[in-house]
C-alpha positions as CSV (number, residue, x, y, z in Angstrom):
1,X,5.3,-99.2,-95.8
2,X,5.9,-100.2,-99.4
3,X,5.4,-96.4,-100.4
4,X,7.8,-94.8,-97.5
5,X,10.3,-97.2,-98.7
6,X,9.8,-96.1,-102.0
7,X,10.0,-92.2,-101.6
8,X,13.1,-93.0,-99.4
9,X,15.1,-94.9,-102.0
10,X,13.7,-92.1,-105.0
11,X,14.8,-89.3,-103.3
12,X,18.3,-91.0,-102.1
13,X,18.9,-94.1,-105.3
14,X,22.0,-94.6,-102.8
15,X,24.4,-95.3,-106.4
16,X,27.2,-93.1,-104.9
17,X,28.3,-91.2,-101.7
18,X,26.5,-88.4,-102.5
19,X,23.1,-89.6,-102.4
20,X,23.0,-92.1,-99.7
21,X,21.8,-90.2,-97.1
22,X,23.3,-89.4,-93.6
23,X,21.1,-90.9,-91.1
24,X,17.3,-92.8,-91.3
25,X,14.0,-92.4,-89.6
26,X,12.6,-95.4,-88.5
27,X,8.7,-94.9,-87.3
28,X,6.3,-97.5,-85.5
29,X,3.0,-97.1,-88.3
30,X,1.1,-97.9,-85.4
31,X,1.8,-93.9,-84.3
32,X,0.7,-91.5,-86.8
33,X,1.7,-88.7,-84.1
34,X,5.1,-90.1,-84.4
35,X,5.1,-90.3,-88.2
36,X,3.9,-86.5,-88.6
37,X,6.3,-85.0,-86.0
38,X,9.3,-87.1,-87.4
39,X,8.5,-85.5,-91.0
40,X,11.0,-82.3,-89.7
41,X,13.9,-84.6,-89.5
42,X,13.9,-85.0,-93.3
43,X,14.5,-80.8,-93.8
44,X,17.7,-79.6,-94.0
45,X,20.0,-79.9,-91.9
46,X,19.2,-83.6,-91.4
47,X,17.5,-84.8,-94.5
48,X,16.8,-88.3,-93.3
49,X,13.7,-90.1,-94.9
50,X,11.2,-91.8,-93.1
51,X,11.5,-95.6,-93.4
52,X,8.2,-97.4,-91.5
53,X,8.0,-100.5,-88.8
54,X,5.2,-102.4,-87.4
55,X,6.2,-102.9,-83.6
56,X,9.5,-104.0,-83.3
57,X,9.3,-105.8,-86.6
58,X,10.9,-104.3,-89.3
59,X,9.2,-105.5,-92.4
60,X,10.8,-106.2,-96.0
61,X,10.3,-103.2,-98.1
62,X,11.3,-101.0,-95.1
63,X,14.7,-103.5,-94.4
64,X,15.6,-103.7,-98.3
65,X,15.5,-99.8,-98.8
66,X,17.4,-99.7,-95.2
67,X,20.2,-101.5,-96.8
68,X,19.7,-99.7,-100.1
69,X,20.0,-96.3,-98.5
70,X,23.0,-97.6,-96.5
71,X,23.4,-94.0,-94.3
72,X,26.4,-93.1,-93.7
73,X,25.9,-91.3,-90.5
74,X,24.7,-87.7,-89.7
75,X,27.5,-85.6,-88.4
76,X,24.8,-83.2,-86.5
77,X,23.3,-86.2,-84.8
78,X,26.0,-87.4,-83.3
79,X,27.0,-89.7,-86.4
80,X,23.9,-91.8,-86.1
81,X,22.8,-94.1,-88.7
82,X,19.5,-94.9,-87.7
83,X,17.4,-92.8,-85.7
84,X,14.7,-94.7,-84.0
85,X,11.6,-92.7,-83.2
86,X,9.0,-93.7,-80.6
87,X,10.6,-97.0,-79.8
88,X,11.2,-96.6,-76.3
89,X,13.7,-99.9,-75.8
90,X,17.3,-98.6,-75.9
91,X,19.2,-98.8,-79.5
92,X,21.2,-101.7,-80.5
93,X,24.0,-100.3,-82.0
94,X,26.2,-97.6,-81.1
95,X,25.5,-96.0,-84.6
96,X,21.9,-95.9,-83.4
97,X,19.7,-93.4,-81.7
98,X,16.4,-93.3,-80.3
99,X,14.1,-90.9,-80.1
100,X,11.3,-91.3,-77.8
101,X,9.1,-90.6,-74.9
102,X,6.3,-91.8,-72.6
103,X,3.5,-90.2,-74.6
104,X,3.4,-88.6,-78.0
105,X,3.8,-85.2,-76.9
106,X,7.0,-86.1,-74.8
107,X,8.3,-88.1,-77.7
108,X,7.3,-85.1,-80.2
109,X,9.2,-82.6,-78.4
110,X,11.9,-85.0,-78.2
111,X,12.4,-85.1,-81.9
112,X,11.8,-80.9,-82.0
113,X,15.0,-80.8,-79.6
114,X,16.9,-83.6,-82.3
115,X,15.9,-80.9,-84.9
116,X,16.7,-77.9,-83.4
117,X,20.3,-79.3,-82.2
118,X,20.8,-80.3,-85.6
119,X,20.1,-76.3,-87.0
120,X,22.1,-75.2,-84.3
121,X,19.1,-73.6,-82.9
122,X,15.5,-73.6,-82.0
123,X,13.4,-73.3,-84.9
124,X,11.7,-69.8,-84.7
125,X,8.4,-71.5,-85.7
126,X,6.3,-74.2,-84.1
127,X,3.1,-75.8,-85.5
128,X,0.5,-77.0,-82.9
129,X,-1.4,-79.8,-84.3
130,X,-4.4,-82.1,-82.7
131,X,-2.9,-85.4,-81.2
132,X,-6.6,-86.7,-81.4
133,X,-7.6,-85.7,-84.9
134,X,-5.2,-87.2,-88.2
135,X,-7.3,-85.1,-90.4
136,X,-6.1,-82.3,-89.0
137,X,-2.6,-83.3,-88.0
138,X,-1.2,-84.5,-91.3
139,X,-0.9,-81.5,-93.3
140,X,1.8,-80.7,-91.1
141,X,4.0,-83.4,-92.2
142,X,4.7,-81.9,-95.6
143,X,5.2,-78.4,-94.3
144,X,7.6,-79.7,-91.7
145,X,9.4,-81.9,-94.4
146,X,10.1,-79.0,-96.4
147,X,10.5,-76.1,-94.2
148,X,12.0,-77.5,-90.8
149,X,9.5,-76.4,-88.8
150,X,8.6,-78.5,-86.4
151,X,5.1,-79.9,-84.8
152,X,3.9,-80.3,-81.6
153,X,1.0,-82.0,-80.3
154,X,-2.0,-80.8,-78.1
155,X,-5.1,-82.5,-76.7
156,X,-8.4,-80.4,-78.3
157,X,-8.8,-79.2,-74.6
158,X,-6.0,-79.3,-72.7
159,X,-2.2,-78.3,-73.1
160,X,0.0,-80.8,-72.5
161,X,2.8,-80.2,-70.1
162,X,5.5,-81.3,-72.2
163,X,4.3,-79.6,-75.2
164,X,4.4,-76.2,-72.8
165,X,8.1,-77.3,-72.3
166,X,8.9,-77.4,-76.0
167,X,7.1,-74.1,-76.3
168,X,9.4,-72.5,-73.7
169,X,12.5,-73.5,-74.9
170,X,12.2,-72.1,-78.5
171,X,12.2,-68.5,-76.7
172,X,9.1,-66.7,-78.0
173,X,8.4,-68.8,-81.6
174,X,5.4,-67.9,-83.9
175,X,2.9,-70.6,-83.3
176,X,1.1,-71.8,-85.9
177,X,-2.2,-74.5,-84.6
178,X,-4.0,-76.5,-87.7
179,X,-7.7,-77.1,-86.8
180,X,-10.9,-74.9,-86.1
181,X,-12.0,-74.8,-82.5
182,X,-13.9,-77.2,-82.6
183,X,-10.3,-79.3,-83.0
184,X,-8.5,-77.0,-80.7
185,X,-9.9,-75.0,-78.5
186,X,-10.0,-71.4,-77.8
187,X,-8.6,-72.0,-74.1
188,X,-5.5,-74.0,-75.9
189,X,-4.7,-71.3,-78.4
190,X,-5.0,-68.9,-75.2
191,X,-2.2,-71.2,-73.2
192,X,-0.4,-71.3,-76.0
193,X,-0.1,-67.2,-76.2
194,X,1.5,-67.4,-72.5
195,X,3.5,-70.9,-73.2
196,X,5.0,-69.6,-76.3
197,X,6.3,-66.4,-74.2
198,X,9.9,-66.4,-72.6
């Protein structure tokens, strides 16, 4: 938690306008699916850095850098301040938003949507990753950072519904899965040719 806090307040030292940034992540450690799919929200257009709870508890590196980074409100999200990922109880302030679902697939294409609202458009590349396997998963989260492309999850076996959803809306993406077969299957990557498809 110390070290998100820290990335967040190097990247955005928050000394004038200019470098405070517009909006803030906040992300439940507990959920490293929610943590890697959040990553796309700090690419452009919405270049908000990840700042990290534990429950509903917000501890004290992640609340000092909170008020450090002091965001000023992302005009393509609606002017929020705070975007709350995977906490499913309803934001407290008006300047808030939350972004979240019943599982981490729902709550991942949740934030894709956030994303791709943000850009004006879908994102004409989508990264399947393993919802079961970190070591897998986590390379995604740098590639998202940078390049705004954003991840979805899939069970090693199975195609989640909601992730088939996301898939459909981008309108025929390139699809990108992370993991051998032994991570994802061959009968995922072979739903995923026909979910991708308008």
């Amino acid at each position: 938690m110390a070290d998100a806090a820290a990335v967040a307040q190097a990247t955005f030292p928050g000394t004038a306008d200019v470098t405070r940034p517009g909006a803030v992540a906040m992300v439940d450690a507990n959920s490293w699916q929610d943590g890697v799919a959040a990553s796309v929200l700090f690419a452009n257009p919405l270049r908000a850095p990840i700042l990290l709870t534990r429950g509903g508890s917000v501890p004290g590196a992640s609340g000092s850098a909170l008020t450090s980074l002091n965001p000023q409100g992302a005009p393509k999200a609606n002017g929020a301040q705070l975007i709350r990922v995977g906490l499913r109880r309803p934001a407290a302030r008006p300047e808030d938003t939350t972004v979240a679902g019943n599982t981490v697939f729902a709550t991942a294409a949740k934030i894709d949507k956030l994303a791709g609202d943000a850009a004006g458009k879908p994102a004409g590349q989508v990264m399947v990753v393993s919802s079961e396997r970190p070591d897998f998963a986590m390379p995604a989260a740098g590639y998202a950072a940078k390049t705004g492309v954003p991840v979805l999850f899939t069970r090693g076996t199975s195609l989640p519904p909601e992730t088939v959803a996301a898939l459909k809306a981008h309108k025929n993406p390139d699809v990108f899965i992370l993991g051998p077969e032994s991570v994802v299957s061959k009968s995922v990557e072979d739903n995923l040719r026909s979910s991708a498809r308008p």
